[in-house]
C-alpha positions as MATLAB code, in Angstrom:
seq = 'XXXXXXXXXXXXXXXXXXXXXXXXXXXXXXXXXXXXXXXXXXXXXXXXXXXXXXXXXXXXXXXXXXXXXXXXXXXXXXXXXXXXXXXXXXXXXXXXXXXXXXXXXXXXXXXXXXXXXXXXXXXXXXXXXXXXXXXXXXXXXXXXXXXXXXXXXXXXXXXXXXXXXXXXXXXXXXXXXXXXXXXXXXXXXXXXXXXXXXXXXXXXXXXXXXXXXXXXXXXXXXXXXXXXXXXXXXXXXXXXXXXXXXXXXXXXXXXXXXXXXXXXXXXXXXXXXXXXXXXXXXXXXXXXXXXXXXXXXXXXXXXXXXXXXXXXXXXXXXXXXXXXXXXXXXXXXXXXXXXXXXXXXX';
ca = [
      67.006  144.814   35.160;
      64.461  142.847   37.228;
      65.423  139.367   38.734;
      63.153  137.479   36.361;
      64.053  139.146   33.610;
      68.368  138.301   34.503;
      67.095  134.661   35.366;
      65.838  134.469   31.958;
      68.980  135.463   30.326;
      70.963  133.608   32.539;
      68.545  130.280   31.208;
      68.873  131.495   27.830;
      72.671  131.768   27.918;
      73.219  128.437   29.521;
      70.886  126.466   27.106;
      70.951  127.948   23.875;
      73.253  125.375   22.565;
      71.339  122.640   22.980;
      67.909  124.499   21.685;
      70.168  125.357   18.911;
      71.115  121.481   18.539;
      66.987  120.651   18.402;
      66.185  122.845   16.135;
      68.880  121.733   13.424;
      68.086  118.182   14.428;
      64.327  119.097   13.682;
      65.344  120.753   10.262;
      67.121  118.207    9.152;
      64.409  115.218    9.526;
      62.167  117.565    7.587;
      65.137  117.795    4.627;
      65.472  114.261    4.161;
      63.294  111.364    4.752;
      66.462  109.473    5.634;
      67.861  110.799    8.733;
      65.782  109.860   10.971;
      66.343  105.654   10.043;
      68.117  103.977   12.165;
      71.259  102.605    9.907;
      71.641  106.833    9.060;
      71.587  107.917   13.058;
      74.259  104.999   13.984;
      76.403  105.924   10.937;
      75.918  109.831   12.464;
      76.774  109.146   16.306;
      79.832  106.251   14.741;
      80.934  109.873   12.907;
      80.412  112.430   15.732;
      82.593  110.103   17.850;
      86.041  110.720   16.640;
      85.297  114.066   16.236;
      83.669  114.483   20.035;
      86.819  113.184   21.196;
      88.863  115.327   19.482;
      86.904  118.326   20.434;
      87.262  117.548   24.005;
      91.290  117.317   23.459;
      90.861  120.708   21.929;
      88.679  122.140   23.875;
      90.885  121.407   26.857;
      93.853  123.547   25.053;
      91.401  126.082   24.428;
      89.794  126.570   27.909;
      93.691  126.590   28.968;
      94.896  129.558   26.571;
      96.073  127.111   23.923;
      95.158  125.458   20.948;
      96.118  122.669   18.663;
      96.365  122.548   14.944;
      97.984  119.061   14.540;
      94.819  117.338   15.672;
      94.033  115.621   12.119;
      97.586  114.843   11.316;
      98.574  113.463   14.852;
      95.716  111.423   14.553;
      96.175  109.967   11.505;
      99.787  109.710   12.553;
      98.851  107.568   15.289;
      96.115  105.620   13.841;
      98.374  104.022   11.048;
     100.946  103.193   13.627;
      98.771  101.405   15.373;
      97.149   99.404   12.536;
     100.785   98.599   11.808;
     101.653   97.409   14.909;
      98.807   95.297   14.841;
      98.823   93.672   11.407;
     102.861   92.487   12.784;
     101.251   91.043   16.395;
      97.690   90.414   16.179;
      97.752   91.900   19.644;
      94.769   94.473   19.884;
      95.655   96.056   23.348;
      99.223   96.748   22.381;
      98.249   97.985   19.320;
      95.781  100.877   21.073;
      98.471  101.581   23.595;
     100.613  101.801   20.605;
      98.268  104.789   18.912;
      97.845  106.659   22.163;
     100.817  106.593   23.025;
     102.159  108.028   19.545;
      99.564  110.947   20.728;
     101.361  111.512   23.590;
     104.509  112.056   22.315;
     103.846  114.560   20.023;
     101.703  116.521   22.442;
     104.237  116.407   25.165;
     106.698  117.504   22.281;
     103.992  120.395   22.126;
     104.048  120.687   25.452;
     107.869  121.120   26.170;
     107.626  123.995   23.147;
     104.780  125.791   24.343;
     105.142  125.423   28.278;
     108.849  125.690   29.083;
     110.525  127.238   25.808;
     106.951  129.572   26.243;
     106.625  129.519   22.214;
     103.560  130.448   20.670;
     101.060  127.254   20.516;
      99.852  128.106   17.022;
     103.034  128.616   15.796;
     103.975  125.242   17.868;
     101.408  122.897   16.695;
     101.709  124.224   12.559;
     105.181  122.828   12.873;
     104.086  119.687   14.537;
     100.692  119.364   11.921;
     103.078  119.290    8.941;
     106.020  116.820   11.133;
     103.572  114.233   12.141;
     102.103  114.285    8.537;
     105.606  114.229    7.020;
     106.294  110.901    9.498;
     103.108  109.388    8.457;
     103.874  108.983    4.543;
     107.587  108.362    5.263;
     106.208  105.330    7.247;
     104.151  104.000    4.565;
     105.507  105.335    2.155;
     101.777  107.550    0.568;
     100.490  104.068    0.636;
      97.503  102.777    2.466;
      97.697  100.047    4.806;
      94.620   97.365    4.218;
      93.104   94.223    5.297;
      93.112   95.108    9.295;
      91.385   91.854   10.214;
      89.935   92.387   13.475;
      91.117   95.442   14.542;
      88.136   96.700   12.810;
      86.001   95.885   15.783;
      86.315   98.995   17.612;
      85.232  100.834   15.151;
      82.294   99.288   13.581;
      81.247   96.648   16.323;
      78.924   96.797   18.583;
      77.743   95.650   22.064;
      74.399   94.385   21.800;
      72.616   97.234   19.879;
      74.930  100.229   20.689;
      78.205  100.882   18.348;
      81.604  100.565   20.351;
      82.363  103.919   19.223;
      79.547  105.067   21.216;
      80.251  103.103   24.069;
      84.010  104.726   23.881;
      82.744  107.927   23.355;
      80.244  108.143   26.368;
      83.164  106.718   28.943;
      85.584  109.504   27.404;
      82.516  112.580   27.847;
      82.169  110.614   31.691;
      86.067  111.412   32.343;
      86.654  114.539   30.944;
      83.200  116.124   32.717;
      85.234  114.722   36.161;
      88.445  116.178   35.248;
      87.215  119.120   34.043;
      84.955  119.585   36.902;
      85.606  117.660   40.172;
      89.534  117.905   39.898;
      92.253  120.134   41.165;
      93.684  119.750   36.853;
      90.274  121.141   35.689;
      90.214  124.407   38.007;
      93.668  125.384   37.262;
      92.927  124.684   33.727;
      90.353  127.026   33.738;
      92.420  129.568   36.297;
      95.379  129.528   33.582;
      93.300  130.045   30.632;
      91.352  132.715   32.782;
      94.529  135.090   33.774;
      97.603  133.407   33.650;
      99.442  135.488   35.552;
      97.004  135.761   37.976;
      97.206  131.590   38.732;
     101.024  132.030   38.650;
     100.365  134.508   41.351;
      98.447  132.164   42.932;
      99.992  129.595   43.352;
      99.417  127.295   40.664;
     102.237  125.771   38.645;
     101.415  126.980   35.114;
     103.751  125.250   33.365;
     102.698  121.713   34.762;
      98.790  122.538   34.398;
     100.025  123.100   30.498;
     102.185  119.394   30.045;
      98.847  117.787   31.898;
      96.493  119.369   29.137;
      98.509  118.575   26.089;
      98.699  115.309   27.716;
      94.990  114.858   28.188;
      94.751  116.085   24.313;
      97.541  113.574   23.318;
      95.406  110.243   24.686;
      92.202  111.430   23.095;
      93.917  112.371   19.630;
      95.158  108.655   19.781;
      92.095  106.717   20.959;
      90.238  109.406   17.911;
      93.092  107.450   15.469;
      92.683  104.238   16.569;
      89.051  104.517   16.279;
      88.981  106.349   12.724;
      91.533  103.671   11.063;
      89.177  101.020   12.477;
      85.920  102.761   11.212;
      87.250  103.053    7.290;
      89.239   99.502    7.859;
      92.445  101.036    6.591;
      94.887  103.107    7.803;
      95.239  106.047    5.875;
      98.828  108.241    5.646;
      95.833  111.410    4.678;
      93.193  110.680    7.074;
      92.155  113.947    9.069;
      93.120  116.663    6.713;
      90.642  119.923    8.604;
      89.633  117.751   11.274;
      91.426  120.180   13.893;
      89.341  122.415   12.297;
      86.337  120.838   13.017;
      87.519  119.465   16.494;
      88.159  123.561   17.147;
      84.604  124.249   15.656;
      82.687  122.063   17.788;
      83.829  123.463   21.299;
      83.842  127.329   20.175;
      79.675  126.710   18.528;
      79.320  124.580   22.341;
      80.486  127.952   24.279;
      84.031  127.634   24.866;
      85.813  131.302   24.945;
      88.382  131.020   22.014;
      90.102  133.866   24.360;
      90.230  130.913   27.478;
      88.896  130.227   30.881;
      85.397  129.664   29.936;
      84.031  126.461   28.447;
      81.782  123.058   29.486;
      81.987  119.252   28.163;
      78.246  119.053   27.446;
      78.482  122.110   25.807;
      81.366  121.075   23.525;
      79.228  117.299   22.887;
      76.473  119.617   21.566;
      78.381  121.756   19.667;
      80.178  118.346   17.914;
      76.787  117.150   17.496;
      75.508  120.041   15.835;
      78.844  119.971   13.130;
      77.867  116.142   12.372;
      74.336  116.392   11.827;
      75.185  119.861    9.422;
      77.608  117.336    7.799;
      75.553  114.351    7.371;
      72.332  116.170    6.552;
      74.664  118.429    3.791;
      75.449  114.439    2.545;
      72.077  113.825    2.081;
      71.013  116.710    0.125;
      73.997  116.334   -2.228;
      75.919  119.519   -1.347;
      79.035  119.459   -2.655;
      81.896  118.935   -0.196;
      83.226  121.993   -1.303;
      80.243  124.118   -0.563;
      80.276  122.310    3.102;
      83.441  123.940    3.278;
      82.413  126.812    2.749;
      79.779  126.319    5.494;
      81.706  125.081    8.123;
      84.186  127.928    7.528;
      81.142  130.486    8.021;
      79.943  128.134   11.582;
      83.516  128.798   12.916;
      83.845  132.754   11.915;
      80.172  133.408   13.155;
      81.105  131.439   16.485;
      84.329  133.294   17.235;
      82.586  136.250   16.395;
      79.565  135.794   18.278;
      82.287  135.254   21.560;
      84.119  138.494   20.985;
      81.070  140.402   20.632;
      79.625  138.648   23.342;
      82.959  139.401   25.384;
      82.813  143.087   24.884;
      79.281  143.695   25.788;
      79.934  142.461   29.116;
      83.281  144.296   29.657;
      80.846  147.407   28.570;
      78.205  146.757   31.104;
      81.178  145.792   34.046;
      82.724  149.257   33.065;
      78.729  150.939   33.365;
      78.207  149.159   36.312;
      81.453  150.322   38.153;
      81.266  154.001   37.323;
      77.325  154.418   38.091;
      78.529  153.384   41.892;
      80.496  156.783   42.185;
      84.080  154.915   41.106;
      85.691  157.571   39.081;
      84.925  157.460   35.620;
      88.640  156.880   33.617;
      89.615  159.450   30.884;
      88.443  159.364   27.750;
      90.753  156.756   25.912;
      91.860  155.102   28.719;
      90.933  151.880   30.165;
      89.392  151.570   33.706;
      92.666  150.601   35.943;
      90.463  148.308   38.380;
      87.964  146.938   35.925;
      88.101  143.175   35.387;
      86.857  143.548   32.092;
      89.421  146.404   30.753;
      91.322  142.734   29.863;
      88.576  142.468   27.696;
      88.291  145.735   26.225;
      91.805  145.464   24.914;
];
């Protein structure tokens, strides 16, 4: 392969995403005259928020060798806890520390499970999806909590002309790009999700790299609450049902190796912004919420799918590449014992 033609796929590779992301924003304008007004693109990016932030929690976990499927439930755990807290003090700050730190707790309850017991984090966070929804309606009782006052500020105010959501949203992408990128956390996030044994090996301290990620995912799943109950002005004991899904969905269309070690913020913003405008142009059409369902369950097989595949070509051209140098070819049936990519293979 020539060097234009690998700097080509290397451009391709890096910025499909977001050519993917033009094209469906493209599409939709053309399906409906509406989404390009303005009241229809703040009510998108006010939507795309909670769910951004809650991708980047799960993307995290995923880059890491984790995942989390108490997302929606945590959230909406949080979120009514804080609306509760501040319909008895009127005190807005307490009540957000209130939310997040409800997030926190049951994260670093995931964390202790997953990190030191070394239990399975699917297995993990199913228990903790159906716990923190469970403690939800035994706090309210089912019943929704209403007339927030305003606490509703955060989530449909705005500063001058841009929603606070957006504001919220754009400081939270700022962080997590420096974490993720600039800090010793983010490498050995990546390094564990990578080869775990081959951090522990060097050095890192998996098990701590593992608390600081589910408590990274912990403060964004309760700023997501707090922002959601503030959005609908209620706080809802059933708020969030599949939105792990789609907070999984956004990072995996953005990129992010559902097997770990590979994955970008701006990537994962795209790939949220792709699942809202799908959403919100589905809205507009009048497809049923069942049929979007159905769709979004297609985005996330054809994502993970694309990855494996994606995965396994390269592992095929590492092995190609290793035994065309004179390395001994393995047997047939066998794995290379050198090749990086024999991980892969398996």
């Amino acid at each position: 392969m020539t060097m234009p033609s690998k700097l080509k796929n290397f451009e391709l590779s890096r910025y499909s995403i977001f050519i993917i992301l033009v094209v469906v924003f493209v599409a939709a304008s053309f399906l409906s005259p509406n989404f390009l007004s303005g009241d229809n693109m703040f009510n998108v990016l006010r939507q795309v928020a909670v769910i951004t932030i809650l991708a980047y929690g799960a993307m995290t976990l995923i880059i890491g060798g984790m995942i989390d499927l108490s997302a929606g439930a945590v959230m909406a755990f949080a979120g009514v806890a804080s609306v509760i807290v501040y319909k008895s003090s009127n005190n807005m700050l307490l009540a957000v520390l209130v939310g997040i730190a409800v997030g926190v707790a049951c994260n670093l309850v995931n964390a202790f499970l997953v990190a030191t017991l070394r239990t399975p984090a699917f297995i993990v966070t199913l228990g903790m999806m159906l716990m923190a929804r469970g403690a939800v309606l035994e706090l309210t009782q089912g019943q929704n909590v209403l007339q927030l006052g305003d606490f509703i500020l955060i989530g449909q105010g705005n500063l001058g002309w841009m929603p606070i959501p957006v504001l919220i949203l754009i400081v939270i992408t700022a962080v997590i790009w420096y974490l993720m990128n600039q800090t010793r956390y983010g490498r050995s996030v990546y390094a564990v999700g990578g080869n775990e044994e081959a951090a522990r090996a060097a050095g890192i301290a998996v098990e701590r790299v593992k608390y600081q990620a589910f408590l990274v995912n912990g403060v964004l799943v309760g700023i997501a609450g707090v922002i959601f109950m503030s959005r609908v002005n209620a706080g809802l004991p059933n708020a969030g049902i599949g939105y792990e899904l789609q907070a999984i969905t956004a990072p995996i269309i953005g990129g992010t190796s559902f097997s770990g070690g590979v994955g970008t913020v701006f990537g994962t913003l795209a790939g949220a912004l792709i699942v809202g405008v799908l959403g919100n142009i589905m809205n507009l059409v009048g497809v049923g919420s069942y049929i979007q369902q159905i769709v979004m369950g297609l985005i996330i097989v054809v994502a993970v799918a694309y990855d494996v595949f994606s995965k396994r070509g390269k592992a095929k051209t590492t092995i190609l590449k290793s035994t065309s140098k004179g390395e001994p070819k393995p047997p047939e049936g066998k794995a290379p014992a050198t090749s990086g990519a024999s991980t892969l293979e398996q």
